[in-house]
FIFIDREN-847631 format. One line per field, with one value per residue (C-alpha): residue in three letters; y, z, x. Coordinates in steps of 0.25 Angstrom, whole numbers, plus 2048, in hexadecimal, padded with zeros to 3 digits. Each point is the difference from the previous one (the first is absolute). Layout:
% FIFIDREN-847631
code <- [ALA_...]
py <- [Y_...]
pz <- [Z_...]
px <- [X_...]
***
This chain:
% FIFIDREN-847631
code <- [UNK_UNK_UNK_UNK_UNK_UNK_UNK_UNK_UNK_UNK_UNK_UNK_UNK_UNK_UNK_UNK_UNK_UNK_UNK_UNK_UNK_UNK_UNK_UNK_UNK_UNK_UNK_UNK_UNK_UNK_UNK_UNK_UNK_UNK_UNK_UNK_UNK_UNK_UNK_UNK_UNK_UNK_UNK_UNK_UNK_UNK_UNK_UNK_UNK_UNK_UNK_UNK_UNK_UNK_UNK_UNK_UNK_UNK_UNK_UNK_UNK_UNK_UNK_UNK_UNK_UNK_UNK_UNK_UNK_UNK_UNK_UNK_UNK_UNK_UNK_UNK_UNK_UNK_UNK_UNK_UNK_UNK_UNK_UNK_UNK_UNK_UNK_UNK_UNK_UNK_UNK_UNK_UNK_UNK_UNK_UNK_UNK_UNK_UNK_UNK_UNK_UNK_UNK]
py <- [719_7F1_7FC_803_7FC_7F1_7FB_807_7F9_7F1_804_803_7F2_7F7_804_801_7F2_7FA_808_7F8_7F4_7F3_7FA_80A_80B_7FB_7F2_7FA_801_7F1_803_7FD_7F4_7FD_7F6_7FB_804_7F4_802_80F_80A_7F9_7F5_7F6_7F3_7F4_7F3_805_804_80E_801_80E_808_801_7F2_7FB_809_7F9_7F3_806_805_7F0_7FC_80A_7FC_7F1_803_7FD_807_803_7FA_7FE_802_7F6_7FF_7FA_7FE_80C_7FC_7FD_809_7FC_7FE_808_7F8_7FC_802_7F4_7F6_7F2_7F5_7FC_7F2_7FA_7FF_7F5_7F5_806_7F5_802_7FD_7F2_802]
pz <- [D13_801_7F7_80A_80D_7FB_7FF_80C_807_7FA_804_80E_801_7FA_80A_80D_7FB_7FE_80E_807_80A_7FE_80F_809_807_80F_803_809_80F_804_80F_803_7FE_7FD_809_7FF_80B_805_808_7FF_80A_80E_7FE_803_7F9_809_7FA_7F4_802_801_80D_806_80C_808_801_800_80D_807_7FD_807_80D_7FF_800_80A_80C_7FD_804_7F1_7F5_7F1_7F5_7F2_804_80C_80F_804_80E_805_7FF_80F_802_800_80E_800_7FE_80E_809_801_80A_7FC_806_80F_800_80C_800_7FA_80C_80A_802_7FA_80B_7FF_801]
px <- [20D_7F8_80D_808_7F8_7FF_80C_804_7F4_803_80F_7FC_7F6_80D_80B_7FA_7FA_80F_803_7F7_807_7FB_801_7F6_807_7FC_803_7F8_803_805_800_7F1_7FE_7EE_7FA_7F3_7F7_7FA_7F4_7FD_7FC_7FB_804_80E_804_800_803_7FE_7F1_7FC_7FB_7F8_809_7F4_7FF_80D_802_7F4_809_80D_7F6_7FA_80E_806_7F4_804_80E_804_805_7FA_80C_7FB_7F1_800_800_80E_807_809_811_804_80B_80D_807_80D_80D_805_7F3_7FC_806_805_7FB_805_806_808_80F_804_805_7F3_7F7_7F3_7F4_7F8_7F0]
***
């Protein structure tokens, strides 16, 4: 009976061995692409320095009571708005033969 079981075993081993693929059976998924995860949990990258949330909002409230605003970790002034096209009235000038008055 081992006579027989033996070769049946090494039999078995050999061809699932030449039955196995060579590449992996799932490829890996390529729609996630790894980032690296700069400053960690609580924390926000400014100018490239790791820099604490806690603090980097008492910046944007300093900035805010000065009427500023926080870009790249430092106070600057606010955009003035731009006027709508067509608001503003062009200067007044006098027609072109009235006389202009002497002081």
């Amino acid at each position: 009976m081992i006579r027989f079981a033996v070769p049946l075993l090494a039999l078995a081993l050999a061809s699932s061995a030449q039955s196995m693929p060579y590449a992996p059976l799932q490829q890996p998924n390529e729609l996630v692409v790894p980032v690296r995860q700069g400053c960690g949990l609580g924390r926000q990258l400014v100018d490239g320095v790791c820099v604490r949330n806690s603090s980097l909002r008492a910046a944007v409230r300093r900035c805010n009571a000065r009427g500023m605003r926080l870009v790249n970790g430092r106070c600057e002034p606010r955009a003035q708005k731009a006027a709508a096209p067509g608001t503003t009235r062009p200067a007044t000038q006098p027609p072109a033969g009235a006389s202009v008055p002497q002081r």
